[in-house]
N, C-alpha and C positions, 0 to 999 in steps of 0.2 A: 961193673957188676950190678946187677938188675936187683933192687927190693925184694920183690916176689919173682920166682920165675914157671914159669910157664911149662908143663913135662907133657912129652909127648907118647902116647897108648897106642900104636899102631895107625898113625894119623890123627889120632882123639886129640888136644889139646885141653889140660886141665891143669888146677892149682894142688898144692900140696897144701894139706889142712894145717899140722904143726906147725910150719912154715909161718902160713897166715898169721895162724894166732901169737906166736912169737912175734915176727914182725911189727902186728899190731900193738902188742902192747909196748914195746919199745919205744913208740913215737906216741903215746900214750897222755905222758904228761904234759910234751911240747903242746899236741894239738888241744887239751883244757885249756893253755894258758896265754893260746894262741886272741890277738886282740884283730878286729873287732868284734869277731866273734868266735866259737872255738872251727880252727880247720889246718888242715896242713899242705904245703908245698913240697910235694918229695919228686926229683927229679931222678930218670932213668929207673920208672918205676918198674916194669916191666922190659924181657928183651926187643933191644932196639931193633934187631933182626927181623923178630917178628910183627913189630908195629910199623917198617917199611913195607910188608907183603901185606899187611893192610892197605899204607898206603896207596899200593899199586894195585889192590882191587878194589880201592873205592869207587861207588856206583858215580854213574854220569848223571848232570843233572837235566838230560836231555827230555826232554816230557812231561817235568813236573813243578809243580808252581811253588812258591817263597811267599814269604811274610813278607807284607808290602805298603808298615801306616810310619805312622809316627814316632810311633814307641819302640819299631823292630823294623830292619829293610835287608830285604837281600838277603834272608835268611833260609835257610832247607835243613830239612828232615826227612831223615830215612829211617823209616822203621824195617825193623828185621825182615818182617813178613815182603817187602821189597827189594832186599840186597840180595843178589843171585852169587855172592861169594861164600862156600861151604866156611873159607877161613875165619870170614867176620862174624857170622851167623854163630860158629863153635867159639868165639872169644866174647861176645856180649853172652852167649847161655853160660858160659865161666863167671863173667863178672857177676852172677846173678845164682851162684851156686851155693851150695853149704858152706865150701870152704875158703868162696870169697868172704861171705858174709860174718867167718869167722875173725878175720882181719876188720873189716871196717868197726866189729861188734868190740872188739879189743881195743881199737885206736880213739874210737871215740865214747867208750862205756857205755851204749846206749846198747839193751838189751832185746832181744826178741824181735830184730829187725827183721823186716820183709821184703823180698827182693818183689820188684813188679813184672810179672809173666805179660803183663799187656804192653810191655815200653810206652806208656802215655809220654808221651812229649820226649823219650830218649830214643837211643839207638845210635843214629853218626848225623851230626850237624856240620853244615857250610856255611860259611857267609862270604859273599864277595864281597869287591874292591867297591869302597861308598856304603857299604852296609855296617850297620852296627845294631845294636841291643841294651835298651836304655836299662838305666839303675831301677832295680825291683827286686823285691818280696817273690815269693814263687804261691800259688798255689796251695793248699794246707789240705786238701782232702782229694785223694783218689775219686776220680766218676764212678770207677765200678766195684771197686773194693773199698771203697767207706772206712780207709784208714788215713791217716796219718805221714803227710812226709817229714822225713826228721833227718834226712843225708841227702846231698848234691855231688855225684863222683865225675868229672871232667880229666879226660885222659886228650892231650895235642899230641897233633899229626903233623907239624908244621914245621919241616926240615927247611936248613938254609933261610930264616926268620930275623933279619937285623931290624935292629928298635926302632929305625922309621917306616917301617909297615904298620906299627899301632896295632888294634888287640888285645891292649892288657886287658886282661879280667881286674876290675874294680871293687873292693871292698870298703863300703862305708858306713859310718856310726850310726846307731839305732837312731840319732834324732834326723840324720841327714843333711847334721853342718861341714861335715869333711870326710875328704875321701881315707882311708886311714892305711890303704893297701895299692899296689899296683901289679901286676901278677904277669908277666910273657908270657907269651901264649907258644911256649917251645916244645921242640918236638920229644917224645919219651915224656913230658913234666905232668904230673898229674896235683890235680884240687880235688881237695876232700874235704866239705863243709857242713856244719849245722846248717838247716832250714828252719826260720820260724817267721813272723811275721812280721820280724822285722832287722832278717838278716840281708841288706842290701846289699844287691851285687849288679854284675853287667859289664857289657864293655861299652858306652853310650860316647865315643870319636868312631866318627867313619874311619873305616878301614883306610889306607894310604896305599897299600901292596897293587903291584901291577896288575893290571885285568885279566892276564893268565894264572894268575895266582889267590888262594881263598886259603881264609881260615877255617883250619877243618880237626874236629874235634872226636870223640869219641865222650856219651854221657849215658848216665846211669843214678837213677834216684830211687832211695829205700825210704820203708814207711814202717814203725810200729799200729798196732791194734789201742782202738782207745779203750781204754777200760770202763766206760759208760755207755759205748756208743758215739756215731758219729752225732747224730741228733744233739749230743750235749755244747757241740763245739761251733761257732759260728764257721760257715764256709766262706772261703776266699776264693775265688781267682787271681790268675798274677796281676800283681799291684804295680803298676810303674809309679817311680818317682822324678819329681825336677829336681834337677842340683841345684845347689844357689846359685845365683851371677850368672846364669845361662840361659837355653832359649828353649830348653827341654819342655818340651808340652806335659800338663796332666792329662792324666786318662779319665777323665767326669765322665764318660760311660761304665765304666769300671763302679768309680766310688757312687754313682749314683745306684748301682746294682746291690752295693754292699749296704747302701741307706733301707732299700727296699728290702733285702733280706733279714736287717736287724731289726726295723721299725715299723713293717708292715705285718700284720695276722697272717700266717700264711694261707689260709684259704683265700686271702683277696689279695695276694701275690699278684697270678697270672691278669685281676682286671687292672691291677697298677700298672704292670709291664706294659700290658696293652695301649693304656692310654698314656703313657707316656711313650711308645712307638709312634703314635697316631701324632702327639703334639712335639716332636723331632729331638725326644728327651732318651729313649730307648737307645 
């Protein structure tokens, strides 16, 4: 029996709001008290039914290019505005509705969430076989709506998944001496997390799964409004982090971006950037 289920309006696919908000608060307390930081693990979130006929119209990744450094490999996104399936297209504009967002707003107490009409960085993610997605912080400020991310929703696609394919999603302590979670990446299993700047996640082991076979997700991040303004809050980009004892690279383009944004005037920003592009620092 599915958490939330999914009703259907003469082909419409939609959530029921009491539903939601019920649901939500039920798992209410777990997810506050949830360690390392507050999130929940609920599996058979939704119908399995209907998350196979995703399955089966997931887009090909015939055409389009992947994440391909250090930090991230082998990785795809597809944003809505690209998926030619009606069904996936009417289940991301759901997760992104009134009466999803009643749910997430109950489960996790955080008020006056905002769903993102641009899918930055969501939609449906791939990762093949050797690809992984090193441990990070996410992002803290919208490009175009200049709020706040404060939720990470990850719904698996990933039928027939034995534990030596690899994939867990990674949860580790704000200082980043241990990993404190390890998460399957099964199919129906949905994560639902705080985002802050220093809720580290990821899956940083290559994938193991055979080369016909990809980790394939469904994701969705909500953001509050700041109450000062974005201007009061320092901006991030995703942060990757090294584990201990391993051979994880830092991201020093990254942290040196964030140096320049906290420490430089920002009218002499852009001749920073510049001459630190010119001297192989950018």
């Amino acid at each position: 029996m599915p958490l939330l289920t999914v009703r259907d309006i003469d082909g419409y696919l939609h959530f029921d709001t009491e539903e939601c908000k019920t649901a939500g608060a039920a798992l209410a307390a777990d997810y506050a008290a949830a360690q390392p930081f507050p999130h929940a693990v609920i599996d058979d979130f939704i119908d399995a039914g209907l998350l196979r006929r995703v399955l089966a119209e997931f887009p090909s990744v015939d055409g389009r290019t992947h994440f391909d450094r250090a930090q991230e490999r082998l990785k795809y996104q597809f944003h809505p505005n690209t998926i030619d399936s009606a069904l996936i297209r009417n289940l991301l504009a759901e997760l992104n509705s009134d009466a999803f967002i009643r749910f997430i707003e109950a489960i996790s107490g955080i008020k006056g969430l905002i769903p993102d009409p641009y899918y930055s960085g969501g939609g449906l993610h791939e990762i093949h076989a050797g690809g992984h997605l090193s441990v990070h912080a996410d992002f803290n400020i919208h490009g175009r709506m200049k709020v706040e991310r404060r939720l990470n929703l990850l719904i698996y696609l990933n039928d027939d998944w034995p534990p030596e394919y690899g994939g867990n999603l990674e949860l580790w302590d704000k200082g980043m001496t241990a990993r404190q979670k390890a998460i399957a990446p099964l199919f129906g299993r949905a994560v639902l997390f705080n985002t802050a700047l220093d809720s580290f996640h990821g899956h940083p082991e290559p994938l193991t799964c055979p080369r016909d076979r990809a980790r394939r997700s469904i994701a969705l991040y909500y953001y509050t409004a700041f109450p000062e303004g974005a201007a009061s809050v320092p901006e991030r980009t995703t942060t990757f982090q090294a584990r201990p004892g391993t051979s994880d690279r830092v991201d020093w383009q990254v942290r040196r971006q964030h140096f320049v944004n906290d420490w430089v005037p920002h009218r002499l920003q852009p001749f920073t950037r510049k001459v630190m592009r010119r001297i192989g620092l950018g």
